[in-house]
ChimeraX commands (.cxc) that place a marker at each C-alpha (Angstrom):
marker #1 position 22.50,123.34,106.23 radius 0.5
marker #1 position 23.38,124.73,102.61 radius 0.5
marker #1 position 20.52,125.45,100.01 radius 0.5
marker #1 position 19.33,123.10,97.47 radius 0.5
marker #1 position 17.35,123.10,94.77 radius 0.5
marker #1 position 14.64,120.29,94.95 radius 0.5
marker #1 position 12.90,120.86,92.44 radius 0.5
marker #1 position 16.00,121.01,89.59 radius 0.5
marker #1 position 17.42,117.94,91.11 radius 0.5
marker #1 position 14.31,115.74,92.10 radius 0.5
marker #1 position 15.10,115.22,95.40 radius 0.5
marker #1 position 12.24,114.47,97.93 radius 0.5
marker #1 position 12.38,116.72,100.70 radius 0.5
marker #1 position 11.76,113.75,102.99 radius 0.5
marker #1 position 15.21,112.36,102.17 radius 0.5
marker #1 position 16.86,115.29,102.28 radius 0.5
marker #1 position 15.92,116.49,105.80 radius 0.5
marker #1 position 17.07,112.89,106.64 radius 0.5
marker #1 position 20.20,112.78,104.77 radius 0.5
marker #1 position 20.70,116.69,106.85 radius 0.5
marker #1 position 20.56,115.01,110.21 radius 0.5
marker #1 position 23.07,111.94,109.28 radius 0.5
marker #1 position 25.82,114.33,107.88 radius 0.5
marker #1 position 25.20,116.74,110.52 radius 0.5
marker #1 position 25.62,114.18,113.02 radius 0.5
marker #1 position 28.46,112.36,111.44 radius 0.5
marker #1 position 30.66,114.92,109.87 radius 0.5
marker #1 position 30.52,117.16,113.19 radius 0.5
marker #1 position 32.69,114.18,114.21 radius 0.5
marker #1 position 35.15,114.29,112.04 radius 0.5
marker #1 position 38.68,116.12,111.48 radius 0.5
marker #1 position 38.53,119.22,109.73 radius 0.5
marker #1 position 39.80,118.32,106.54 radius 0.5
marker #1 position 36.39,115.83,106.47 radius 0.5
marker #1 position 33.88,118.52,108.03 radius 0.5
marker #1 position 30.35,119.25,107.60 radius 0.5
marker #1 position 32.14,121.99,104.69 radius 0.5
marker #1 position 33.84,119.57,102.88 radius 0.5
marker #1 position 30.79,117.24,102.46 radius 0.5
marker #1 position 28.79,120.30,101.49 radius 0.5
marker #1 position 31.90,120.23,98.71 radius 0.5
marker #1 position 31.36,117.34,97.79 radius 0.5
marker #1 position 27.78,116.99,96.95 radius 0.5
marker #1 position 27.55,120.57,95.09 radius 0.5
marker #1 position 30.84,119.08,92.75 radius 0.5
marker #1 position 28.27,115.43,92.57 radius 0.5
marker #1 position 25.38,117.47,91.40 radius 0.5
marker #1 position 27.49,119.22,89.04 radius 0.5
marker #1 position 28.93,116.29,86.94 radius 0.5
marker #1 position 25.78,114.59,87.73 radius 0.5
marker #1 position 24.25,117.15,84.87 radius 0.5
marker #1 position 26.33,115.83,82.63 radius 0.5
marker #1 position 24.85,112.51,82.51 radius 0.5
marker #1 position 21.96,111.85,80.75 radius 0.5
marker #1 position 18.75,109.75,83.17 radius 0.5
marker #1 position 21.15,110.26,86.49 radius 0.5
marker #1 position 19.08,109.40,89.25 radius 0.5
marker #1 position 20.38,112.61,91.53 radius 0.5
marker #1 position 18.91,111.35,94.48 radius 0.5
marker #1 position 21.16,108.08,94.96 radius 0.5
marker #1 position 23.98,110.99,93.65 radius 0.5
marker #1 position 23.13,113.22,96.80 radius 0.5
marker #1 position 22.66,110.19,98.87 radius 0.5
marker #1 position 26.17,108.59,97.71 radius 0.5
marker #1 position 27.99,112.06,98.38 radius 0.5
marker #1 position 26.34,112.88,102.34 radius 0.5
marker #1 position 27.60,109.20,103.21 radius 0.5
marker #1 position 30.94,109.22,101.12 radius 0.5
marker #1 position 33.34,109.83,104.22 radius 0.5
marker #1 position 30.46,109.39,107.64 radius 0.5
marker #1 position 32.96,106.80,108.89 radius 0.5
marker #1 position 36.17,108.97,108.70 radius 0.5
marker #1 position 36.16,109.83,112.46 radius 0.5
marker #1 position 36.00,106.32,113.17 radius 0.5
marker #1 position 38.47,104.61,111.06 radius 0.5
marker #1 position 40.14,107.30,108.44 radius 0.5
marker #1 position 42.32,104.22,106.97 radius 0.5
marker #1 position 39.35,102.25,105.83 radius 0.5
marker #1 position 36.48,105.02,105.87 radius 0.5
marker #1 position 35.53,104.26,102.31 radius 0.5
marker #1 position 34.06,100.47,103.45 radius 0.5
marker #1 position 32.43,101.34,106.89 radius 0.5
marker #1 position 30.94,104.07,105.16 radius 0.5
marker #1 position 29.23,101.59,102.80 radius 0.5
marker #1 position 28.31,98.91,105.37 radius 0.5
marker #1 position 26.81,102.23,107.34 radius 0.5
marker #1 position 24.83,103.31,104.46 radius 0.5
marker #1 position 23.37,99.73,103.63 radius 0.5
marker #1 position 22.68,98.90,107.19 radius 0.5
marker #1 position 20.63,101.90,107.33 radius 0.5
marker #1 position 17.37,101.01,107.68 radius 0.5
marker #1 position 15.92,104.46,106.86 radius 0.5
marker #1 position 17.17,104.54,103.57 radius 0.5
marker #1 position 14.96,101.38,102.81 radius 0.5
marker #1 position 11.78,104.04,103.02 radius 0.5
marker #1 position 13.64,105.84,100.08 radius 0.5
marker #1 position 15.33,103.27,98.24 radius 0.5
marker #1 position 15.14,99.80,96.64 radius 0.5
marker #1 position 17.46,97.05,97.69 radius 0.5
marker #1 position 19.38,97.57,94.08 radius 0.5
marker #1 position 19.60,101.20,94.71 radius 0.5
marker #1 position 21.13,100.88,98.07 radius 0.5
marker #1 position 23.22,98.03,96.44 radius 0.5
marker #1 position 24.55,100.64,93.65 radius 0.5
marker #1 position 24.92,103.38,96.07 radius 0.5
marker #1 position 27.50,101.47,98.62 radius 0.5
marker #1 position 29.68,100.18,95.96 radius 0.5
marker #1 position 30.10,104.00,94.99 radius 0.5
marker #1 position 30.89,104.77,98.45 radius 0.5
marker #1 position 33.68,101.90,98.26 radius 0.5
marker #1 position 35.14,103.02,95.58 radius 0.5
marker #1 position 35.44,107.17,95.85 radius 0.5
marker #1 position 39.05,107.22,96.96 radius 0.5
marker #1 position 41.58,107.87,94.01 radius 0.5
marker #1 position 44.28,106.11,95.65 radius 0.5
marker #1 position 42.14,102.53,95.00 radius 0.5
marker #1 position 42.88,100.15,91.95 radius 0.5
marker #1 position 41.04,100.36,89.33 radius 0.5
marker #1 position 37.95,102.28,88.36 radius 0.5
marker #1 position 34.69,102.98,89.99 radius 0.5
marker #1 position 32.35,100.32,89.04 radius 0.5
marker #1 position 29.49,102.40,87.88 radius 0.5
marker #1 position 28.74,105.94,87.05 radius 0.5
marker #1 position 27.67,107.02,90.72 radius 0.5
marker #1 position 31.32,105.52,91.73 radius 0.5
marker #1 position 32.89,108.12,89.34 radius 0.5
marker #1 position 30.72,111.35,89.97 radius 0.5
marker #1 position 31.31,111.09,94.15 radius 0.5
marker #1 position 35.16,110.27,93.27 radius 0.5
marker #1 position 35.59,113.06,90.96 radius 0.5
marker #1 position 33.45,115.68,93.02 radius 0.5
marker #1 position 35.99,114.18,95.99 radius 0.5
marker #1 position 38.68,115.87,94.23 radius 0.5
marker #1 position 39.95,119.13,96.22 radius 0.5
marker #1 position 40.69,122.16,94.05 radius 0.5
marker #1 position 42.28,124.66,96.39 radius 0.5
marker #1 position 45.48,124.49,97.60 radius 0.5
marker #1 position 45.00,125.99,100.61 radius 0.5
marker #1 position 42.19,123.72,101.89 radius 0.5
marker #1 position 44.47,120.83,101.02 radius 0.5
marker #1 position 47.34,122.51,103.22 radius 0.5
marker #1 position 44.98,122.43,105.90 radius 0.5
marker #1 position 43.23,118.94,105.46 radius 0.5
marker #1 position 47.20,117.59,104.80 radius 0.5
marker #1 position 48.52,119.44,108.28 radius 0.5
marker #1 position 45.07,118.37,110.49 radius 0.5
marker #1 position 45.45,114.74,109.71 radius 0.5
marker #1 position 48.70,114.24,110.02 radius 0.5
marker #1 position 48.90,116.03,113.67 radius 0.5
marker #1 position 45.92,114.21,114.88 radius 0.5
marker #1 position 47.17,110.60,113.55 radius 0.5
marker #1 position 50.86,111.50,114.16 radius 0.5
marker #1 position 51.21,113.11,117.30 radius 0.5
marker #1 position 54.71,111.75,117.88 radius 0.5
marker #1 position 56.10,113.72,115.21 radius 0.5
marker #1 position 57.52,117.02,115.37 radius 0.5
marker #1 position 56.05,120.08,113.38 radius 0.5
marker #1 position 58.98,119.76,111.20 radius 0.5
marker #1 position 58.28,116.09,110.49 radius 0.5
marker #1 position 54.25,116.81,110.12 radius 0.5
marker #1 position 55.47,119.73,107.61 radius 0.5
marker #1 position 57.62,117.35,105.36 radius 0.5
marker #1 position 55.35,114.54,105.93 radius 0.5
marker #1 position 52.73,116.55,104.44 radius 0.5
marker #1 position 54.83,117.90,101.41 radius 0.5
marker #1 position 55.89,114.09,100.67 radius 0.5
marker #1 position 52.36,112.88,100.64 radius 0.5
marker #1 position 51.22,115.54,98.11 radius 0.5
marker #1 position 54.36,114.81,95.48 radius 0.5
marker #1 position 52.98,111.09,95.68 radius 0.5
marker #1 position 49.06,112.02,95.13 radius 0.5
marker #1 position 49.57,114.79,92.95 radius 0.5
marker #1 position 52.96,114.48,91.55 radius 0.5
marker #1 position 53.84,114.26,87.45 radius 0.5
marker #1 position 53.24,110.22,88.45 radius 0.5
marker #1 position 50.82,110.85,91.16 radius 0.5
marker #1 position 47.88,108.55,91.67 radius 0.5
marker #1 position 45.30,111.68,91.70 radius 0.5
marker #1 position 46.10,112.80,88.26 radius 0.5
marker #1 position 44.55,109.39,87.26 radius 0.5
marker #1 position 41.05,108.50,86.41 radius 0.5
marker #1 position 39.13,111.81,85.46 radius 0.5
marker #1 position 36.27,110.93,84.23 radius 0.5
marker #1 position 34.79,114.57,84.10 radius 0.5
marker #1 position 35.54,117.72,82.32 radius 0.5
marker #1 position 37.11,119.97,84.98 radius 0.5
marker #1 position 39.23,122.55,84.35 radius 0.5
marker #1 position 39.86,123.76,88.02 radius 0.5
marker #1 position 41.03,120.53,89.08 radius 0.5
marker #1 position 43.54,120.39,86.52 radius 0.5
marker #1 position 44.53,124.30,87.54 radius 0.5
marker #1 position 45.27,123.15,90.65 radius 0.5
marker #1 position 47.03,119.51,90.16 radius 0.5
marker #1 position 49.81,122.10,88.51 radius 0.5
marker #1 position 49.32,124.72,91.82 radius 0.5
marker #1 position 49.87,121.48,94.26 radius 0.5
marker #1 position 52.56,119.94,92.23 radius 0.5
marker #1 position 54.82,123.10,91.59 radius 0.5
marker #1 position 54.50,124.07,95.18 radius 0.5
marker #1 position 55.22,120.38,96.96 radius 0.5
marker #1 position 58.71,120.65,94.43 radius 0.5
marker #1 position 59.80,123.61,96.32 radius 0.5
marker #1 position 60.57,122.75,100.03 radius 0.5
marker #1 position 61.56,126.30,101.31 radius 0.5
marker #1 position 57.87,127.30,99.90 radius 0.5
marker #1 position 55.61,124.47,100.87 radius 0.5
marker #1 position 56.67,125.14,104.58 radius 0.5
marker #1 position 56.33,128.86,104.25 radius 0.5
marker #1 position 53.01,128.02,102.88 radius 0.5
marker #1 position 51.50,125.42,105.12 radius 0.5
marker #1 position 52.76,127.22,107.90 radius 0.5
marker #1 position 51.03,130.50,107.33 radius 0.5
marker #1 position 47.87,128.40,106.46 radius 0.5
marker #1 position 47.67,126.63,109.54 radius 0.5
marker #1 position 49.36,129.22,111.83 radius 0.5
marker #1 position 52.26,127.44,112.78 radius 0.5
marker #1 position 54.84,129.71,114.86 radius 0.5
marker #1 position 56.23,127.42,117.03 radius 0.5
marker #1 position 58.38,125.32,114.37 radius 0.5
marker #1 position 61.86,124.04,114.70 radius 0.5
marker #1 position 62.81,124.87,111.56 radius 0.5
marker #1 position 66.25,126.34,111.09 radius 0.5
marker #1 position 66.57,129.21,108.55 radius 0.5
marker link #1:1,2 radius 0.2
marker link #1:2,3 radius 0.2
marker link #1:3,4 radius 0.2
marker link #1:4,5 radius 0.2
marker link #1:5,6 radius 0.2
marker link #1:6,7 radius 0.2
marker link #1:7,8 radius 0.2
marker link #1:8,9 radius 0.2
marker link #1:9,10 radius 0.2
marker link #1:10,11 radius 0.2
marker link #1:11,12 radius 0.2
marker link #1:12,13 radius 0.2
marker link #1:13,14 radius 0.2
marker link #1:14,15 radius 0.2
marker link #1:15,16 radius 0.2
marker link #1:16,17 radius 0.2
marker link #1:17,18 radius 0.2
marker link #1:18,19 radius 0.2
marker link #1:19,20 radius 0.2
marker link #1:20,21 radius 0.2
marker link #1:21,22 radius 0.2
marker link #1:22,23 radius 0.2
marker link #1:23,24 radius 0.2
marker link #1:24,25 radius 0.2
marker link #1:25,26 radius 0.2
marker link #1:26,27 radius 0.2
marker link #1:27,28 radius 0.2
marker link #1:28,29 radius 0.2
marker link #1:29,30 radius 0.2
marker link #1:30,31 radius 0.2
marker link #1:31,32 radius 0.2
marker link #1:32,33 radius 0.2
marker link #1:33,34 radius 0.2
marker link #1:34,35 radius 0.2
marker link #1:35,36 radius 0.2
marker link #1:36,37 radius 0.2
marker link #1:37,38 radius 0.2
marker link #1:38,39 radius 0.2
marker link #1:39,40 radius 0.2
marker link #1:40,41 radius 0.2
marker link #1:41,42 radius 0.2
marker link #1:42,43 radius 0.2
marker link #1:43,44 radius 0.2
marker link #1:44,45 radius 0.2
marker link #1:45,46 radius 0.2
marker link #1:46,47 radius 0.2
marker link #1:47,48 radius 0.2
marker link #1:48,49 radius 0.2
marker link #1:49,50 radius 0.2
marker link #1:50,51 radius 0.2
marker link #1:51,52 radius 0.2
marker link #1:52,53 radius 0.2
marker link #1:53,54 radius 0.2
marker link #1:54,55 radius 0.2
marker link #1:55,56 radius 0.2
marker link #1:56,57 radius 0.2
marker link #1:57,58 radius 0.2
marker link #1:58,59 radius 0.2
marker link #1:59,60 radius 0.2
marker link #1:60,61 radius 0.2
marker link #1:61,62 radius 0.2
marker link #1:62,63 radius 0.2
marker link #1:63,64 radius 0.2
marker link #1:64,65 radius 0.2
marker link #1:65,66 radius 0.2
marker link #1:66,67 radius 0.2
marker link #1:67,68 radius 0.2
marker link #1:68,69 radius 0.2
marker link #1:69,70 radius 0.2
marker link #1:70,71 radius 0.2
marker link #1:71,72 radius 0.2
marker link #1:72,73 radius 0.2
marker link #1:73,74 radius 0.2
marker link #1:74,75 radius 0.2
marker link #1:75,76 radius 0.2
marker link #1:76,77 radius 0.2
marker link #1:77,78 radius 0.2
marker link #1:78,79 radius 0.2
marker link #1:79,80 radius 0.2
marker link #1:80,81 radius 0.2
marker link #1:81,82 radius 0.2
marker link #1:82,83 radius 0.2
marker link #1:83,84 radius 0.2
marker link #1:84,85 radius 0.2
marker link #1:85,86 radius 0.2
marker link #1:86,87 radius 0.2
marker link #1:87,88 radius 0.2
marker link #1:88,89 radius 0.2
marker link #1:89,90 radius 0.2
marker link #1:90,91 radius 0.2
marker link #1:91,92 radius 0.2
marker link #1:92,93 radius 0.2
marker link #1:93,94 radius 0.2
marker link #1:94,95 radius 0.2
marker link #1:95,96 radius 0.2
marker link #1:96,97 radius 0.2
marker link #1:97,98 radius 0.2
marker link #1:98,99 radius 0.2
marker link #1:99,100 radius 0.2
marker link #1:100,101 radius 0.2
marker link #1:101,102 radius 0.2
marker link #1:102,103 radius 0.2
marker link #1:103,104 radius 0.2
marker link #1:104,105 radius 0.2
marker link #1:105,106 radius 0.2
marker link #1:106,107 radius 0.2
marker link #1:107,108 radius 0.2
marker link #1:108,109 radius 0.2
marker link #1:109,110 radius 0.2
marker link #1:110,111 radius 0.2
marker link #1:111,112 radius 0.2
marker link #1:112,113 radius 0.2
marker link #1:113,114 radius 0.2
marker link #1:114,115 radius 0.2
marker link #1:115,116 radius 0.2
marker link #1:116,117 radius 0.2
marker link #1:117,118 radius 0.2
marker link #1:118,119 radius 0.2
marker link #1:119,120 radius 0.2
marker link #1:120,121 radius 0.2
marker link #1:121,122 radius 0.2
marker link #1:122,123 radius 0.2
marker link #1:123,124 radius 0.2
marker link #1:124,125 radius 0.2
marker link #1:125,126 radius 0.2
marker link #1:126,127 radius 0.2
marker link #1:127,128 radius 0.2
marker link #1:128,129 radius 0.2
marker link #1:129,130 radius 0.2
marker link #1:130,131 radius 0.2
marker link #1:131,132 radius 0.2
marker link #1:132,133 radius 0.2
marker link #1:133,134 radius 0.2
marker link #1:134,135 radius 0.2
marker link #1:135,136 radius 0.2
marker link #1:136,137 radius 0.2
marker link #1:137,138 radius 0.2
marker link #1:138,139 radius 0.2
marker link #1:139,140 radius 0.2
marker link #1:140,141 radius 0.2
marker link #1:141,142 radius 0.2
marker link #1:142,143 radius 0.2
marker link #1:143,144 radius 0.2
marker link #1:144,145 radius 0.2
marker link #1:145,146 radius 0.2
marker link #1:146,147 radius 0.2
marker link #1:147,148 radius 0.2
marker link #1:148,149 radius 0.2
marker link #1:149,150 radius 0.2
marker link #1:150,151 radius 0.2
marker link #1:151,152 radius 0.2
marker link #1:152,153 radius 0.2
marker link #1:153,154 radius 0.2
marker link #1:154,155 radius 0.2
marker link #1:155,156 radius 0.2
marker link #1:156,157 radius 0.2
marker link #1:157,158 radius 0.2
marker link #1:158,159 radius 0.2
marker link #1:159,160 radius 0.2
marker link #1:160,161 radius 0.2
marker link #1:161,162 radius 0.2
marker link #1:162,163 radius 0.2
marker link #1:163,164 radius 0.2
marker link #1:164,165 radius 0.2
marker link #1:165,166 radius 0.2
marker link #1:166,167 radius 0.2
marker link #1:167,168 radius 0.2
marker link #1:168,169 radius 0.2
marker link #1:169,170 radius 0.2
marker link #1:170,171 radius 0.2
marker link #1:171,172 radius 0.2
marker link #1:172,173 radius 0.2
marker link #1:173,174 radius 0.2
marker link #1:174,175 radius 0.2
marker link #1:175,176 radius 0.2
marker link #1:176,177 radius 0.2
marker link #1:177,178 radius 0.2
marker link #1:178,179 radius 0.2
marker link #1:179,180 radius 0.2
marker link #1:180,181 radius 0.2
marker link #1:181,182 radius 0.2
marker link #1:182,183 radius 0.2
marker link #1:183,184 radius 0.2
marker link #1:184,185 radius 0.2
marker link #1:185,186 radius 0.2
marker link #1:186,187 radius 0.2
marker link #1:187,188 radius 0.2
marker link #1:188,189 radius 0.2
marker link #1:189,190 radius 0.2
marker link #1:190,191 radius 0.2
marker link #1:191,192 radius 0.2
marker link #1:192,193 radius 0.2
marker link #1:193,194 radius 0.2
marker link #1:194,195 radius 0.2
marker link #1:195,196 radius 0.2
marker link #1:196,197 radius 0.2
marker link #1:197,198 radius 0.2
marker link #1:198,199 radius 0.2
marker link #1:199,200 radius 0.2
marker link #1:200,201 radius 0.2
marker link #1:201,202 radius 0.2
marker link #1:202,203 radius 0.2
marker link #1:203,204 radius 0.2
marker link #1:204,205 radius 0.2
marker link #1:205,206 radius 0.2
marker link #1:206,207 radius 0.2
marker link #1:207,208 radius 0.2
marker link #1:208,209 radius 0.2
marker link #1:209,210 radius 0.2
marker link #1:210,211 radius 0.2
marker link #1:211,212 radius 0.2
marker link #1:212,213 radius 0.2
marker link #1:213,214 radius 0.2
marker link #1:214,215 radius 0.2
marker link #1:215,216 radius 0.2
marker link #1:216,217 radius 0.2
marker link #1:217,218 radius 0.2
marker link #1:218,219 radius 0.2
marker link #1:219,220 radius 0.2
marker link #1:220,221 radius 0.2
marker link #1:221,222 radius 0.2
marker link #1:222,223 radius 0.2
view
């Protein structure tokens, strides 16, 4: 498991070897775009913004992040709230937390995906759904491609390809929902919304792209 610093963050060792063992065991389950890597993303980005909020409690933050996306591998549609009924039914966490805290820490859970309505309903809510945020495009070509083969298998490579470059014109698009709600200054985000964006616009290159990313040889593509 990645390094971190207890003693800057506050973080009792206690929870964290805990909080280890439930990503390990969860993420390990989970598509690649949602791995053991990208959690390990996610809270290093939480930690991050987290400094930039005065009496943060960082470890709910570290807590909120390991749990954000446990219950992908089980149902990736609607991770966000069986990853918050996971968290509170967890009766570890009660040797760690008050009820409040656990209260606090599953509505941020619920409300980390940028596609949802509104905003987060606290502060922890908008660290974990900024620090969610992917900044390099070719992780995204990879998450995009993995979960669309594995929930689509029907389609052809072809169809995965373009369903792919569809899906990021919505999220990241001039209109896109992602380019919404930043609550935190971060510069390579925004580098890459314009990466993403300029690169789902151009067919011929997204495919050339994603394919070469992902290893795809066996395409049906016609040149």
């Amino acid at each position: 498991m990645f390094a971190i610093n207890l003693k800057k963050y506050n973080i009792r060792k206690e929870l964290k070897d805990y909080l280890d063992e439930v990503l390990q065991f969860h993420y390990s389950q989970n598509d690649k775009g949602h791995s053991i890597e990208h959690a390990e993303y996610v809270i290093n980005r939480s930690l991050k913004f987290a400094e930039q909020v005065k009496n943060i409690n960082y470890e709910l933050v570290y807590c909120i992040a390991v749990y954000h996306d446990i219950a992908h591998h089980i149902d990736a549609k609607n991770h966000e709230m069986l990853s918050a009924k996971i968290l509170r039914g967890d009766e570890n966490l009660k040797k760690f937390f008050t009820d409040e805290q656990i209260n606090i820490m599953s509505k941020a859970v619920e409300d980390h995906r940028s596609s949802m309505e509104g905003d987060p309903r606290s502060i922890y809510g908008k660290i974990v759904s900024s620090a969610d945020r992917n900044t390099d495009v070719t992780t995204t070509l990879k998450r995009c491609y993995a979960y669309n083969r594995k929930h689509y298998p029907e389609l052809t490579e072809d169809e995965v390809i373009e369903e792919c470059r569809l899906f990021n014109i919505k999220k990241f698009g001039l209109n896109g929902y992602a380019r919404k709600k930043m609550f935190f200054n971060d510069k390579d985000y925004e580098k890459y919304l314009n990466d993403i964006t300029n690169l789902a616009l151009d067919k011929e290159k997204f495919y050339k792209a994603i394919c070469e990313v992902n290893g795809i040889t066996n395409s049906n593509k016609k040149n």
